[in-house]
DOKEMAR-398765 format. One record per residue: x, z negated, y of N, C-alpha, C in turn; residue in one letter. Coordinates in steps of 0.2 Angstrom, whole numbers, plus 5000, padded with zeros to 4 digits. Example, Ala and Ser with C-alpha at 12.3 -4.5 7.8 and 13.67 -1.06 7.14 Angstrom:
506649614972506249614978506649614984A;506449654989506849644995506449615000S;
% end
This chain:
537740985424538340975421538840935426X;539340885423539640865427540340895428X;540740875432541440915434541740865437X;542240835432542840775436543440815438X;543440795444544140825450544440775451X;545240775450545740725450546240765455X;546140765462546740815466547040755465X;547740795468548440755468548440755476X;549040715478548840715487549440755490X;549940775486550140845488550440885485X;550440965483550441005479550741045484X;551441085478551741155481551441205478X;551241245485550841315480551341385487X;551041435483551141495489550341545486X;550441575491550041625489549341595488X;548841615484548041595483548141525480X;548041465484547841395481547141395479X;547441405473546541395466546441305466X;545941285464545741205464546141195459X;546341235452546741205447547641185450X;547841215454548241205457548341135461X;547741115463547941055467547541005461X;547341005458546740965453546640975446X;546740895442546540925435545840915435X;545740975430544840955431544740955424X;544040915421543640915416543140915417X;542940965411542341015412542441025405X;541741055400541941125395542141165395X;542541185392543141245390542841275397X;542441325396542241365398542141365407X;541841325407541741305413542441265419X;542841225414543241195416543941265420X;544041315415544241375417543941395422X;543241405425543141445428543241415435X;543341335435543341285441543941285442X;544541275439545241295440545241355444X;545141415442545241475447544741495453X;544341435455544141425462544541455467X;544841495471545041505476544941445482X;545241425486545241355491545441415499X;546041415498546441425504546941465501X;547241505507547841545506548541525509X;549341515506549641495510550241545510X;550441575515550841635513551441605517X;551641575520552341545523552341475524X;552841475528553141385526552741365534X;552241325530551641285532551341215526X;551041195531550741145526549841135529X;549341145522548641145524548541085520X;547741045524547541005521546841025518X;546741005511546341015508545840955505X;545340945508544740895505544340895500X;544240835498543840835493543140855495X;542940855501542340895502542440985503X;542941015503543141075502543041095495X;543141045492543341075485542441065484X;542241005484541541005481541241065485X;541141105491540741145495541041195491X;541641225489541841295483541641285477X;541641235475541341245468540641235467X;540241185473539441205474539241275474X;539541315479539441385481539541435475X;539941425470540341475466539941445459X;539841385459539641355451539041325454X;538341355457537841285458537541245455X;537141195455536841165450537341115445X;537941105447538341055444538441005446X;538540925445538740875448539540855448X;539940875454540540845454540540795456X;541140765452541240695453541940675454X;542240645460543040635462543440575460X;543840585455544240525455544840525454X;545140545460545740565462545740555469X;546140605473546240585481545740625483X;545740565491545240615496545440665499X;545940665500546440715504547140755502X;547240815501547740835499548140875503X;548740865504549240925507549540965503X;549341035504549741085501550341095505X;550741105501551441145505551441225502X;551941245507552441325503552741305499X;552641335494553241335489553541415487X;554341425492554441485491554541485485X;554341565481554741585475555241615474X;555441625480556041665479556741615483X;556541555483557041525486557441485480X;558141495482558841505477559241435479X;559241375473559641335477560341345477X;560641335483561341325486561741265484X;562141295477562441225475562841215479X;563541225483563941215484563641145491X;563241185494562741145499562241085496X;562141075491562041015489562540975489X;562941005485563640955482563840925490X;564040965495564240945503563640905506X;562940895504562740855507562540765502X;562540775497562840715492563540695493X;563840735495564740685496564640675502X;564240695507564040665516563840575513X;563240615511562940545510563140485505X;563540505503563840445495564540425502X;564840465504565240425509565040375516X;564640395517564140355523564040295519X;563840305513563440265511563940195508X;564440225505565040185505565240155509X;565340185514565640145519565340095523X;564640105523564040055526564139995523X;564140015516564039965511564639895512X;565539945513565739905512565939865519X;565739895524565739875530565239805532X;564839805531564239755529564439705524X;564939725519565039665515565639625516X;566039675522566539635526566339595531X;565739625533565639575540565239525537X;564939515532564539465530565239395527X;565739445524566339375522566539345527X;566539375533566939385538566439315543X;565939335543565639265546565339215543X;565339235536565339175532565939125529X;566539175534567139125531567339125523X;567339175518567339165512568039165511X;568339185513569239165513569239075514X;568939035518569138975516568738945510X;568038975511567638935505568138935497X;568439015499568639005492569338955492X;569738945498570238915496570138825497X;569338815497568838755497568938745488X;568738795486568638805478569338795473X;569838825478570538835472570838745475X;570438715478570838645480570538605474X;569538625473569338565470569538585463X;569638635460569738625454570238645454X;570938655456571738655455571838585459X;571738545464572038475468572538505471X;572638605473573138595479572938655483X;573538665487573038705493573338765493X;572938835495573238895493573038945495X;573238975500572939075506572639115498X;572339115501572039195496572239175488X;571739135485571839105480571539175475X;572239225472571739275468571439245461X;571539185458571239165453570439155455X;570339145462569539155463569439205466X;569839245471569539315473569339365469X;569739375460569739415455568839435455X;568739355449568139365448567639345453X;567839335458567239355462567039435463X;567639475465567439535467566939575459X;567339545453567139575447566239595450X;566339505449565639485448565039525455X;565439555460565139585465565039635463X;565339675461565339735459564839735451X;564839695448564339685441563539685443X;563539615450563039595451562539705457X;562939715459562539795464562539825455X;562839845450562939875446562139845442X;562039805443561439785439560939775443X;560939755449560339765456560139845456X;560639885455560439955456560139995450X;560439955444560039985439560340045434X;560940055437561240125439562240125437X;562340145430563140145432563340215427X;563640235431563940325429563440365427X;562840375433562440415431562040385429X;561940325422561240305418561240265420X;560540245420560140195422560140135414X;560440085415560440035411559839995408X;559339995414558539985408558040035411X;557540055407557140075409556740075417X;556940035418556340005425556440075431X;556140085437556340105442556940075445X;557440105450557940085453557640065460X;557840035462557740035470557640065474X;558240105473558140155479557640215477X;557440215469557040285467556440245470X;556240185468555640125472555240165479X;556040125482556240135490555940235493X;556140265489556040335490555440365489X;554940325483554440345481554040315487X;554040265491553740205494553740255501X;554540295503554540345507554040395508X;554240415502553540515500552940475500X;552840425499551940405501551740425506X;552340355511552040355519552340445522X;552840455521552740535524552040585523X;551740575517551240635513550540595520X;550840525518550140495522549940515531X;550540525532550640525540550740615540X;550640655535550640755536549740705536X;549540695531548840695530548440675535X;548540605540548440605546548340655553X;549140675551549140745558548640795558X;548740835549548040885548547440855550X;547440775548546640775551546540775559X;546840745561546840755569546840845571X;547540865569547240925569546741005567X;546240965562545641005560545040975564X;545140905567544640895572544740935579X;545340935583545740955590545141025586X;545141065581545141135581544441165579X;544141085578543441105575543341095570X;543641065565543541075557544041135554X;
% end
């Protein structure tokens, strides 16, 4: 009988990590339940184990013999803790989103200053209110208006993102940018585990 394993490459578990936990499987009803509640590893506090696809085929050989797994999913998987009884602290979220939207704010507009700022965009524009008015004139707001509009239209559409909703379906960038992150993190735990089940012997 064949048995297809799909782990994922990293899963929050606590207590008995079953293979249905890190893995969807198909199988027969019956069989398929019984390879779900394989036993793998135990994790009772804040840790993170790696679990292979060779782990899992040597548990389900061992518990189910005479079957053929087949993997088509990851090779490696990081478990983490996931406490249960951990409570989020809204107040502490809210103080760590207002850190960061203000950093972020001020980065942004700091960079948008120094970017005018050595690009000279106060003359270009008054380059612009000569050719199409024929006179000459500091801080022409008939071009600084719609410029800034248009600055602020042009991030509002880059990002994807205005009051909360996302304006098309697509990914935003920085969701992009953060999923592009949790890979290489997940990648570089996976890494360390394997170095350290070799340092330990397996």
């Amino acid at each position: 009988m064949e048995i297809y394993v799909k782990p994922v490459k990293k899963a929050a578990v606590s207590g008995k990590v079953r293979i249905g936990d890190i893995a969807e499987i198909s199988a027969p009803d019956g069989l398929k339940k019984r390879v779900e509640n394989i036993v793998l590893t135990q994790i009772n506090g804040p840790e993170s184990k790696l679990i292979s696809i060779i782990d899992i085929i040597e548990k389900i050989n061992a518990a189910l013999p005479g079957n053929t797994v087949v993997n088509v999913g990851e090779i490696d998987t990081v478990a983490e803790f996931d406490d249960p009884n951990k409570k989020e602290n809204r107040l502490w979220s809210f103080v760590k989103a207002a850190v960061v939207t203000v950093m972020l704010a001020a980065g942004s507009a700091t960079a948008i200053m120094s970017f005018h700022s050595d690009a000279q965009m106060s003359k270009v524009f008054e380059n612009y209110y000569y050719i199409f008015f024929g006179e000459h004139a500091q801080n022409p707001v008939v071009i600084h208006l719609p410029y800034s509009i248009g600055l602020a239209v042009g991030i509002i559409v880059f990002f994807n993102h205005f009051s909360g909703k996302k304006i098309t379906s697509d990914p935003t960038p920085i969701e992009v940018e953060m999923s592009v992150y949790e890979a290489e993190v997940t990648d570089n735990q996976i890494d360390t585990l394997n170095e350290k089940r070799k340092t330990n012997g397996g």
